[in-house]
N, C-alpha and C positions, 0 to 999 in steps of 0.2 A: 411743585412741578406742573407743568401744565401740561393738556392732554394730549396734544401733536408732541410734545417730547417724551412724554410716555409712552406712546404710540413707536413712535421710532426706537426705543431700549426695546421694547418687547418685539418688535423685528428683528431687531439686531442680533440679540438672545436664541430667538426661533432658529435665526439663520447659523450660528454656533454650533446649537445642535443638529441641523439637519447634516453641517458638513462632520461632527463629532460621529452620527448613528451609519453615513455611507464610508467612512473611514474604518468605522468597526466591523460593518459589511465587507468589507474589500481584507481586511486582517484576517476574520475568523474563513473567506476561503480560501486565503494564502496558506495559513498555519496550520502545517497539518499534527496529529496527534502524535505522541513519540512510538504508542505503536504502530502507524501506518506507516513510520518513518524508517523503520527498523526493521520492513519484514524480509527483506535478504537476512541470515541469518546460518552458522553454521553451527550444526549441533552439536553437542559435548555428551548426551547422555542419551539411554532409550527414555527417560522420563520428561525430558526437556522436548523431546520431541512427539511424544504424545501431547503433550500439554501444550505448545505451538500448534499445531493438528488439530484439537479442541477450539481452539479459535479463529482459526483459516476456514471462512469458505471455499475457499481457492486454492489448490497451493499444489506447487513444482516441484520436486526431490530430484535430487541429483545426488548418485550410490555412484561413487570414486574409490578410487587409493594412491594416497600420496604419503610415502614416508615419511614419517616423524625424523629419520637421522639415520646414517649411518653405523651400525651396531661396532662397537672398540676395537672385536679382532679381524672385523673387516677393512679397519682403516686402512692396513697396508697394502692393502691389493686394490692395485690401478684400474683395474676392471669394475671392481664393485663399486667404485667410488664414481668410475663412468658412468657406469648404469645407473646408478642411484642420483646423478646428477642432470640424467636424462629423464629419469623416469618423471623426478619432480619440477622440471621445466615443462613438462606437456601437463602435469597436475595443476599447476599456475598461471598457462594458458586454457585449459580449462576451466579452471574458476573464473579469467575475467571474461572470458567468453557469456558465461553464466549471469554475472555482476550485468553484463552488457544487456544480456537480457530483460532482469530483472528490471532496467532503467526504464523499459517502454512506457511510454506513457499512457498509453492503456492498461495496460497490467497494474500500474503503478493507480491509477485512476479506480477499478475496480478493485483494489487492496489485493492481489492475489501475492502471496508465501511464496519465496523463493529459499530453500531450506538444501544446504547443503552435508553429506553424511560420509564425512572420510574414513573408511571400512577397513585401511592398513591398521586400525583399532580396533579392538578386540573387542571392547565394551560398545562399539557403534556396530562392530561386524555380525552381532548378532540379530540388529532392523533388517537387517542386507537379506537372514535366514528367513526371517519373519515372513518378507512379501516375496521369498524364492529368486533374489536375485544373485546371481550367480557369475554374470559380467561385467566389466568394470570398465568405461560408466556406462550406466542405466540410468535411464531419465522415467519417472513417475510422475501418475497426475491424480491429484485427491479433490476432492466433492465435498464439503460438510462433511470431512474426515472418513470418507468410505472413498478407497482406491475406486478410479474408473474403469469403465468394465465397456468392450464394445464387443455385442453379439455372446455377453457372455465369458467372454475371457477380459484379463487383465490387459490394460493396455501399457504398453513397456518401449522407450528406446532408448535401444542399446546400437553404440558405433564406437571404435575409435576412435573416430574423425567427425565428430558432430560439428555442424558451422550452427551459427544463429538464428538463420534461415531457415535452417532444417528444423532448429527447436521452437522458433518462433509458428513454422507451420503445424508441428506436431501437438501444443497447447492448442491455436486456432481450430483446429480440427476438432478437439473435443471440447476445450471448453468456451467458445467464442462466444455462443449464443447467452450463455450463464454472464459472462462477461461484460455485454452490450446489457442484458436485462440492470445489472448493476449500478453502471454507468449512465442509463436514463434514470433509474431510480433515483442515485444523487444528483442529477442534473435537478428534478422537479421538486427534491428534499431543499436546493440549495431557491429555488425559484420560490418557493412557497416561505422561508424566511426571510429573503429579501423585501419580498410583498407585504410579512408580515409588520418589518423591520419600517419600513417605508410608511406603514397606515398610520404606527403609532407610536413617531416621533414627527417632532415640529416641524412646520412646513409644509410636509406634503399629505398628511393628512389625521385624526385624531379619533380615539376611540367614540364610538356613538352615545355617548352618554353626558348631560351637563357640565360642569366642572368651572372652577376661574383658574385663570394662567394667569400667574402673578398678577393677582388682583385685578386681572381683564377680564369681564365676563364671555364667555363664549357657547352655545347653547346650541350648535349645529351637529348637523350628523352627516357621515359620510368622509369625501374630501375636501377640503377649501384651502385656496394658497394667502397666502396672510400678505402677496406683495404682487 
């Protein structure tokens, strides 16, 4: 083979990889991890929710009650089955009110926990004792798993009628600034691999140290474009 044909395969090749290493770049910031995927999340136990807690730096509770069902000897009375069919239609516009939240893409950016705790359960009713909640829904905000605290008290909202905007401002308020710091942190986490990704694959540029590419010698340092 002669060396202008050689020449040309080992461009050819460079060029493979540089578009194989900016395709791998462009995937790994697409794909996110299953648990960043997943942190909406409605709790089943008090240990499940410790142990989600342990891993959120961020994270939102939402203390509800929404009936599990109408109890047997209730079924016959039109009343109960009214109420119980209203109550859990405002419990499921509640939750996507929540879901709606949870979607921001800032929130969603900084990983922050959106963890919901339906308290018509006895087994959940007792987180509800734990942080003194008392009305239903209260909305919470947690820190690296320590409730937030302004001037010293807990901070809590509690309405009937929460809109999104109301929760959207009440997060903003306390935890915005943790939020923004997060979100520059991965902006520079994600700049600093690309640059990495970029030096020391073909094309655009090669670790500072001798080496042959496929039997080409190349003895530069630094960047160099091969085309």
């Amino acid at each position: 083979m002669s060396y202008s044909k050689h020449k040309q395969y080992v461009k050819y090749y460079v060029k493979i990889l540089l578009l194989l290493s900016i395709l791998c770049v462009f995937v790994g910031l697409q794909v996110k991890p299953i648990s960043a995927r997943m942190r909406e999340r409605h709790v089943k136990s008090e240990r499940q929710f410790d142990k989600l807690l342990s891993h959120a730096e961020l994270a939102v509770v939402m203390f509800y009650e929404k009936n599990a069902g109408v109890r047997r000897h209730e079924r016959k009375s039109p009343d109960s089955v009214a109420l119980h069919k209203e109550v859990r239609a405002d419990a499921e516009r509640l939750e996507y009110m929540f879901s709606t939240v949870s979607r921001t893409s800032r929130y969603r950016e900084a990983g922050v926990f959106f963890l919901t705790i339906n308290c018509a359960y006895d087994a959940l009713n007792a987180l509800a004792s734990r942080y003194g909640i008392t009305q239903f829904p209260s909305f919470v905000l947690f820190e690296d798993g320590i409730r937030v605290k302004d001037n010293g008290k807990s901070t809590t909202l509690a309405s009937d009628t929460v809109s999104s905007e109301q929760l959207r401002e009440f997060i903003d308020t306390y935890l915005n600034q943790h939020i923004e710091d997060i979100i520059e942190d991965k902006a520079e986490a994600r700049e600093r691999a690309i640059e990495r990704n970029l030096y020391y694959w073909g094309g655009w540029g090669y670790p500072s140290y001798p080496y042959y590419y496929w039997n080409y010698p190349y003895y530069g340092y630094g960047y160099r474009w091969w085309w």
